[in-house]
N, C-alpha and C positions, 0 to 999 in steps of 0.2 A: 405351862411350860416354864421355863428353867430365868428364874429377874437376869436379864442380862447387864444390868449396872452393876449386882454385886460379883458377878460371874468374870465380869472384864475390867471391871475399876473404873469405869469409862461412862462418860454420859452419849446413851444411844436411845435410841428406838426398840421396845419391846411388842411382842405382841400379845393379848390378853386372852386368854384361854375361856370358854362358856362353853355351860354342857349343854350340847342338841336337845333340843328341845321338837325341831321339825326338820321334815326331810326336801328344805325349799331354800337349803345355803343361808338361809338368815344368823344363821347362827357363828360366820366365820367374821373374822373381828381381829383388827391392828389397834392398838393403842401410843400414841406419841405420849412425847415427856418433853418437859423443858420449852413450852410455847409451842411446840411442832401442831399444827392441823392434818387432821388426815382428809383427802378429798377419794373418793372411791367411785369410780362410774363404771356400770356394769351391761350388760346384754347377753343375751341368752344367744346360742347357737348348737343345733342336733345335742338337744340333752348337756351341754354342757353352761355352766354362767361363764362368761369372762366377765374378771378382772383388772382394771387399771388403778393401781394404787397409785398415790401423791402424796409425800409430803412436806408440809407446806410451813415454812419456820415467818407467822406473823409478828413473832416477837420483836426485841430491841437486842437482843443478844445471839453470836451466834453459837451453833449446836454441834460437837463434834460426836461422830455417827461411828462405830463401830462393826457393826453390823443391823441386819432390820430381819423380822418376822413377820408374816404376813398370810393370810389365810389359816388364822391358828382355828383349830375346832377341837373339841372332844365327846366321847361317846363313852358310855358305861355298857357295860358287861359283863357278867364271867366268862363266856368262851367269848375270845376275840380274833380273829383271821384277818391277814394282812398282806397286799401285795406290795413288796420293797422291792424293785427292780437296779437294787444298786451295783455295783462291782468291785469285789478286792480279791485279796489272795485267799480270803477265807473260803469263797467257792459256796458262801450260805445260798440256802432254797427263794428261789423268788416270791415263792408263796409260803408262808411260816404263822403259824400260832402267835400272839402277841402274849404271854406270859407274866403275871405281875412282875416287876422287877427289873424287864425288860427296857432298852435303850441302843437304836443302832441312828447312826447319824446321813444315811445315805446322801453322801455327797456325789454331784453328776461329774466331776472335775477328779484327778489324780488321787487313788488314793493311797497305791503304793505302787513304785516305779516303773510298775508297768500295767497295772491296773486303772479300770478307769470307766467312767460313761454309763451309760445303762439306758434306761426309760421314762423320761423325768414327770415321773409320777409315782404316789405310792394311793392305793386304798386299804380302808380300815372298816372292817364289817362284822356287825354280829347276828345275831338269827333274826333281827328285827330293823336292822338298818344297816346301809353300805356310805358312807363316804368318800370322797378322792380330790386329794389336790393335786394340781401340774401346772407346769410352765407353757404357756401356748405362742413361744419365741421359734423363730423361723432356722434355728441353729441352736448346737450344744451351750450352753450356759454354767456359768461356774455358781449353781445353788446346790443347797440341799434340801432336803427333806426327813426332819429328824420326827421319828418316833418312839416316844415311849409310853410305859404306863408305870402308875402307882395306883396300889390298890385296884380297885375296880373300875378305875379312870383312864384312858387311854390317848392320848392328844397326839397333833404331828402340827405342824406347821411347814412353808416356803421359808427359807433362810441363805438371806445372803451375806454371805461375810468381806468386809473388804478390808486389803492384804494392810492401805494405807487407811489411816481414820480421813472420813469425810467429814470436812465442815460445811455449813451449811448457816451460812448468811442469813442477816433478817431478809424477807423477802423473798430467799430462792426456796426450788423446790427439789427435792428427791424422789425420784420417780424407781417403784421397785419394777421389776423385772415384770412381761406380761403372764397374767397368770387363770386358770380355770378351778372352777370347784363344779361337785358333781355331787347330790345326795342322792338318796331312792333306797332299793332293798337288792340284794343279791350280793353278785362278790365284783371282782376286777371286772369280769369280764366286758358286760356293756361298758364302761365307761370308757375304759380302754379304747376299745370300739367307736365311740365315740370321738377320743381323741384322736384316732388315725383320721376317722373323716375328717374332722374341723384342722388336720393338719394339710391334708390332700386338696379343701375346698378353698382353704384360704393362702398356702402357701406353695402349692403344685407336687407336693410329697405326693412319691407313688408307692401304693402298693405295688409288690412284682407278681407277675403270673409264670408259673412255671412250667416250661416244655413238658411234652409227654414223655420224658428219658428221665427227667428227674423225679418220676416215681416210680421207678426198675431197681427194684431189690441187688444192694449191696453187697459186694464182697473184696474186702479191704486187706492188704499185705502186711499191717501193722502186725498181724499175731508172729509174725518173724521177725519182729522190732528191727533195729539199727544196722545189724549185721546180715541182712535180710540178700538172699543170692538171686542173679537173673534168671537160676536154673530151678530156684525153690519156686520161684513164683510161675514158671513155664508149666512147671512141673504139678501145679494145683489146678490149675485150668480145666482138666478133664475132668474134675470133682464139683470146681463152680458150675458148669455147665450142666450136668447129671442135676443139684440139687438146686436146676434154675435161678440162679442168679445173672445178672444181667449187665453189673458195673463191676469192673476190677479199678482199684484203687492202690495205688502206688504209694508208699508212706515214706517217709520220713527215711535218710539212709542213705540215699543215692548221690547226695551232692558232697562235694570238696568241703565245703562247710556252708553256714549259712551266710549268704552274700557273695559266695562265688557258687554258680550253679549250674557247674560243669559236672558231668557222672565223676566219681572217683577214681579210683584203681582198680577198686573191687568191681565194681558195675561196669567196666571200661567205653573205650571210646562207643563200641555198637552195641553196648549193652541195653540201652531205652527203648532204641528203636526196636532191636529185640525181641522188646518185651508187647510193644505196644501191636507192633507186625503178628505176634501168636495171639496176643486178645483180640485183633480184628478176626484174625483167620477162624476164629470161636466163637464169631457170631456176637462177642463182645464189645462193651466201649470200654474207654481207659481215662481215669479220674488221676493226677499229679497232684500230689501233696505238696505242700509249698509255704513258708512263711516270708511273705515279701515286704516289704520295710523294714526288715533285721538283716543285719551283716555285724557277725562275729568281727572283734576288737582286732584277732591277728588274722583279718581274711585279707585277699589284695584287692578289695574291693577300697577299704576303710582305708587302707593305707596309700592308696592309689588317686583318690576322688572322696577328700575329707568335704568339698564342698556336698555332699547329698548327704551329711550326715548334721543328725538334729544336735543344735545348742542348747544348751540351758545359761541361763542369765550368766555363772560362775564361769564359763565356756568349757562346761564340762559335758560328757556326753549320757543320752538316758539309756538306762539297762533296759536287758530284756534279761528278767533272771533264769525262765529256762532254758535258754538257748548259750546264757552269758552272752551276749548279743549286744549290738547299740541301735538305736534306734536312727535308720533312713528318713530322714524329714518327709511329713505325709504332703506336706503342699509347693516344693522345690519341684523346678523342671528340671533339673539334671536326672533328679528321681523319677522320674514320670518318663521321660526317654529313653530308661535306663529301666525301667521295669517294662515299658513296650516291648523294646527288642527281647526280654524274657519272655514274653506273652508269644511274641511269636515263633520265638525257638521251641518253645514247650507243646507249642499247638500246630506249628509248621514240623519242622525237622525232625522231632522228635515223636510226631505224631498223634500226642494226647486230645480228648475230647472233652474236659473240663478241668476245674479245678477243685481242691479241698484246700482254702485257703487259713490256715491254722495259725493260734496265737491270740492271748489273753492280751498281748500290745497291738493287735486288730482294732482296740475297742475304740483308742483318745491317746493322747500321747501330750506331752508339757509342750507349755511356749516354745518357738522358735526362734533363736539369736542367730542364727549363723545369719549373715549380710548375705553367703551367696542364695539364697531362699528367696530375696526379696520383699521381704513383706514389709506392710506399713507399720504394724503392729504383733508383736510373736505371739499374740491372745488368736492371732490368725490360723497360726495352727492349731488349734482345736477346734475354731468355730469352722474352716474349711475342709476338716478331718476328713469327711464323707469323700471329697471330690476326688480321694486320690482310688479309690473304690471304681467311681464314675466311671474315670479314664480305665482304670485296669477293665472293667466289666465291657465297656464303649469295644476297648479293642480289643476282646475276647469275641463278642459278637463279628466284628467286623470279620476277623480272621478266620472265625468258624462257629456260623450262623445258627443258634440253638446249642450253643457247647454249656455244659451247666456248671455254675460256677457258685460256690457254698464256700459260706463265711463262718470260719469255729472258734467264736471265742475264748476256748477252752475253761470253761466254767462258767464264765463272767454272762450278765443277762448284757442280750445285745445292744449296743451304741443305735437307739429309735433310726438315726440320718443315715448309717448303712444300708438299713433295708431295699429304698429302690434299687441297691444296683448287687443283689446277689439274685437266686433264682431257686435255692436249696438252703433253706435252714436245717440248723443240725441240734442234737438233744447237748453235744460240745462238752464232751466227758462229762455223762452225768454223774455222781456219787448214788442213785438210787433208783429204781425203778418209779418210785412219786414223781424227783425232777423228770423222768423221760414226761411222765404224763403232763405235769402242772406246766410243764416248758411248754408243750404240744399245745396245751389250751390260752397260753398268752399268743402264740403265733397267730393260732386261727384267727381271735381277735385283733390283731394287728393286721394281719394279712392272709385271708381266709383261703386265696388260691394260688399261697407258697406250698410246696412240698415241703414235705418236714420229715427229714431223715431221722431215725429215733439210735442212729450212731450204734457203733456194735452189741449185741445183746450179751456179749460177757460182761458189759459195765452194769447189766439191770442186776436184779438183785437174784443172788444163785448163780449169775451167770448166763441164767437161760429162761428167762420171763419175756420169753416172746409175746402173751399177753398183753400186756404194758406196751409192746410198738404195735401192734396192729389196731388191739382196742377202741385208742384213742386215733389213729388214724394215720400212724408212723411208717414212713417207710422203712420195711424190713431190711436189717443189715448185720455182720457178722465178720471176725475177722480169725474164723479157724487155721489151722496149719493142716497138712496133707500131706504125706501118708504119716509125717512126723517131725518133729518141731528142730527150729531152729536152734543146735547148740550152747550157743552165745547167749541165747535170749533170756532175760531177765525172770521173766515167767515162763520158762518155758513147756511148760507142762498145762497152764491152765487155756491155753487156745486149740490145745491139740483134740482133732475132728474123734470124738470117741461114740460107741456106738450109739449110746444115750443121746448125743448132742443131733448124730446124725437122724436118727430116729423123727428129733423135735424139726430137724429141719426140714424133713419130709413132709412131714405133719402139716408145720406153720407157711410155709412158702406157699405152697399149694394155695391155702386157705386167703392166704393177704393177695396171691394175685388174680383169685376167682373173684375176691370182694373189692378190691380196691379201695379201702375205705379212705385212703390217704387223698383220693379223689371227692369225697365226699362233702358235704356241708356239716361244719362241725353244728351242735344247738347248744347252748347254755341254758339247759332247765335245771341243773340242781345247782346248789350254791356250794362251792369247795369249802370243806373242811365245816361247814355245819349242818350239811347234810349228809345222811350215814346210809351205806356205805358210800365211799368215796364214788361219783356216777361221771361216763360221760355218754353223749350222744351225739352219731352220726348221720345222718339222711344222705339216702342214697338210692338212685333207681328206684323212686318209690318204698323203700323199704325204711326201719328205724332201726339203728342198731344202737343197743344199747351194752356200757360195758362197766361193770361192779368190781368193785376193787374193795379187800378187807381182810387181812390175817387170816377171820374167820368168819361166819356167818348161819346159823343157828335159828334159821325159817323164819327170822322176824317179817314181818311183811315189810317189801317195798315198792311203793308205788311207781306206773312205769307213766311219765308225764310227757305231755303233747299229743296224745292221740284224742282220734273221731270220737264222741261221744254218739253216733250214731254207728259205728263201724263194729262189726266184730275180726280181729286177729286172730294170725296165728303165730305161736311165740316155739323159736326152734335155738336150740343150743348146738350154737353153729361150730363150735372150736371140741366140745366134749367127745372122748371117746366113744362112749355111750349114750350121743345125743337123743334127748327127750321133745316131743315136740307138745303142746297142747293150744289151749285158746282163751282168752280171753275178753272181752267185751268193755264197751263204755269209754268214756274219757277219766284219766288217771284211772284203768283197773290196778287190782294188787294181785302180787304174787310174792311168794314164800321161798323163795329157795335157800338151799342149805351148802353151804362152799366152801374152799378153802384157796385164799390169793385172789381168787378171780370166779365172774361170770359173766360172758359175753354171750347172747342174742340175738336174734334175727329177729323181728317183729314187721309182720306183711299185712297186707287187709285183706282177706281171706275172698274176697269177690274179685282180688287183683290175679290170683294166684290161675295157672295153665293146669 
């Protein structure tokens, strides 16, 4: 890692990089300077070590601190796979190649005005070992976790940087942040997993379970964007219902602006109800799209009750740059009483049955200075970010018992402390048919019985890689237009229901709600990105289903892992036109197939089968 004396000009604390040598954490390693003692006391917990670092200035002089490194390691390689779970505007893949050359600094704190938070953990694995370090603090933390490589070297370390330099007296100590390591062989997945437990067992983090509604196949009003009419969306109804969909989802459009969230002109006074009165009468629920903690600069929200709006140190206000927006203080009770009574207009009067709660300023938001907030400390607001979730989810439930309520960071990998209080995870505009998947497989590991909505399938790749959401276990979703598209709309051509698309929906719908695999138990037997093709698997009803992912695919053999070495199967191409079925035997059999994007499976134990 990178001499932080000549990097800062500053006398600090370094951390000293060693290559793995064993996959028993021995290998992670801080180094002081300048009389500093390190003192380290460790314990193991479900697969993971913790960390307590200290250090300890026995000298005669004191030590001014800059920043500290800690849990440095490194690994060699040529392919090297990485999970960076961090968040900016860049919108990068959480799962990515480590690349010679390569350098991203994943900090869990602000990293552009409205960006922010993530998973405060990354791992680093190659075909032969996995590593992972993370924070095991009971709240958001202002660290990072920088990775790079040189050469065939790939290192990451914990890094805290502090705003003011820390001195550090003869005889006191510096105690860095609590922290975990994790080695072994595979990819994120366990360890992850691991970290959700030792979050759950030791600090009361819950995983959420999700209602039976929040795996009912999606159908979203977005493909009418902004301009989007009560009558277009009435008017689609008869088509959602025909190609079995289950949720209508209201987008984005219908408010005054953001922060006053009254219907507009266009939508008018009985336009909501309207709407929500024809999705019931269709055998429908209805999902509200919503970004709450944002109120536009000229709403009469902002200009009305500046106390619910967040300070920064300059007492200036934080953006929301896609909205142009300011940010509502996440831990003020003005804001929290004042987003109740939203909760209940949207789900009382209005009649909605959950939310699609949207915005990459979802994630962490800056200190809070405003006096009316209250707080001791404005480091408050990010470490109590979560609570404002709590209360909104607390009194969604309250108001209407099983309403499902989904958090879309829009890009951004999710803020870990939200998770207890959503109920639907979402793919959250992905760029590629990979994110839908690679997303899907961090959830399962964090939270194996959230639904995971894999967000409209015009965002996969083509458009229409409905593959990529059922596969991997995604709830099917779509945001077509009917009989024809919104004028105004941006895109307005690329949502519009065309026979090809309708064709695939017949197809795919069908298929995801005979299997449900969104219900299923995800497994992690292949390791992302060094096993080929790209694999996942799902168990379910006794069955395995497995789903192959790859450009292309030219009969190489690929082994199908976790089965009976006493059993024999039978292997059915359950999505194919032309499904083929055969058999195979043994624990890990091979088979050959030849594809193009995809192949997805049924695999049964053939003495189960009626």
């Amino acid at each position: 890692m990178r001499n932080l004396a000549a990097l800062l000009g500053l006398t600090v604390l370094a951390a000293a990089c060693t290559t793995q040598t064993a996959p028993d954490c021995a290998y992670f390693n801080e180094k002081a300077v300048k009389g500093l003692d390190i003192v380290v006391n460790t314990e193991t917990s479900g697969g993971l070590t913790l960390r307590r670092v200290a250090f300890v200035n026995n000298g005669t002089a004191s030590v001014t601190v800059d920043a500290i490194e800690t849990s440095a390691f490194e690994v060699r390689g040529g392919e090297v796979w990485s999970f960076q779970p961090s968040s900016t505007s860049a919108r990068k893949d959480w799962v990515l190649p480590v690349e010679k050359g390569f350098s991203q600094r994943n900090f869990m704190g602000m990293n552009d005005p409205d960006y922010g938070g993530g998973i405060p953990m990354v791992s680093v694995w190659t075909r032969d070992t996995c590593v992972s370090i993370g924070l095991a603090e009971p709240v958001t933390r202002q660290a990072s976790f920088p990775v790079q490589r040189k050469g065939d070297c790939t290192g990451a370390c914990i890094r805290e940087d502090f705003g003011n330099p820390v001195t550090i007296a003869p005889g006191d100590t510096l105690h860095a942040l609590k922290q975990f390591t994790a080695g072994g062989k595979g990819d994120f997945f366990q360890p992850l997993r691991s970290f959700a437990s030792y979050m759950h067992d030791t600090y009361g983090w819950q995983a959420p379970v999700s209602p039976e509604e929040a795996y009912e196949p999606v159908w979203c009003a977005w493909g009418y964007e902004r301009t989007f009419t009560v009558d277009e969306v009435i008017g689609t109804l008869p088509k959602v219902v025909e190609l079995g969909f289950q949720w209508v989802d209201i987008d984005d459009g219908y408010q005054i602006c953001e922060g006053d969230w009254a219907a507009n002109d266009r939508i008018g006074p009985d336009g909501m109800r309207r709407m929500t009165d024809a999705v019931h009468a269709a055998g429908l629920k209805a999902k509200l799209w919503w970004a709450p903690m944002a109120a536009d600069s000229s709403s009469a929200l902002a200009s009305a009750h500046p106390e619910m709006l967040l300070e920064k140190a300059d007492g200036s206000h934080e953006d929301i740059s896609w909205w142009d927006s300011w940010y509502l203080s996440p831990v003020n009770p003005h804001t929290w009483a004042y987003t109740a009574a939203l909760v209940d207009q949207f789900l009382g009067e209005w009649g909605f049955d959950g939310f699609k709660l949207d915005g990459q300023h979802l994630n962490l938001s800056e200190p809070d200075y405003n006096p009316a907030s209250g707080l001791s400390r404005p480091e408050e607001a990010q470490e109590r970010f979560p609570a404002f979730f709590e209360q909104l989810y607390k009194r969604a439930q309250a108001r209407k018992p099983g309403s499902v309520v989904q958090i879309c960071p829009c890009g951004c990998a999710i803020n870990f402390f939200n998770l207890p209080y959503m109920n639907q995870a979402v793919a959250s505009d992905p760029t590629s048919s990979a994110q839908i998947r690679m997303k899907r497989m961090a959830y399962a590991a964090m939270c194996p019985d959230l639904a995971y909505y894999a967000d409209h399938v015009e965002l996969s790749d083509g458009g229409l890689d409905f593959a990529s959401q059922v596969g991997v276990g995604g709830v099917i979703g779509t945001k077509f237009t009917w009989p024809k598209a919104n004028p105004d709309a941006t895109e307005s051509g690329g949502s519009l229901l065309t026979p090809e698309k309708e064709a695939l929906l017949r197809k795919w719908v069908p298929i995801y709600k005979e299997k449900m695999l969104s219900k299923g138990t995800y497994l992690n037997l292949y390791t992302y990105g060094i096993d080929k093709p790209e694999a996942h698997v799902i168990e379910k009803d006794g069955a395995m289903y497995y789903a192959f992912y790859a450009p292309s695919w030219d009969g190489e053999p690929i082994t199908l892992r976790g089965l009976d070495s006493a059993c024999d199967y039978t292997v059915t191409e359950y999505t194919a036109d032309d499904a083929a079925t055969y058999t195979v035997s043994g624990a890990n059999p091979v088979i050959t197939p030849t594809f193009k994007e995809n192949y997805l499976i049924e695999v049964k134990l053939i003495n189960n089968e009626n």
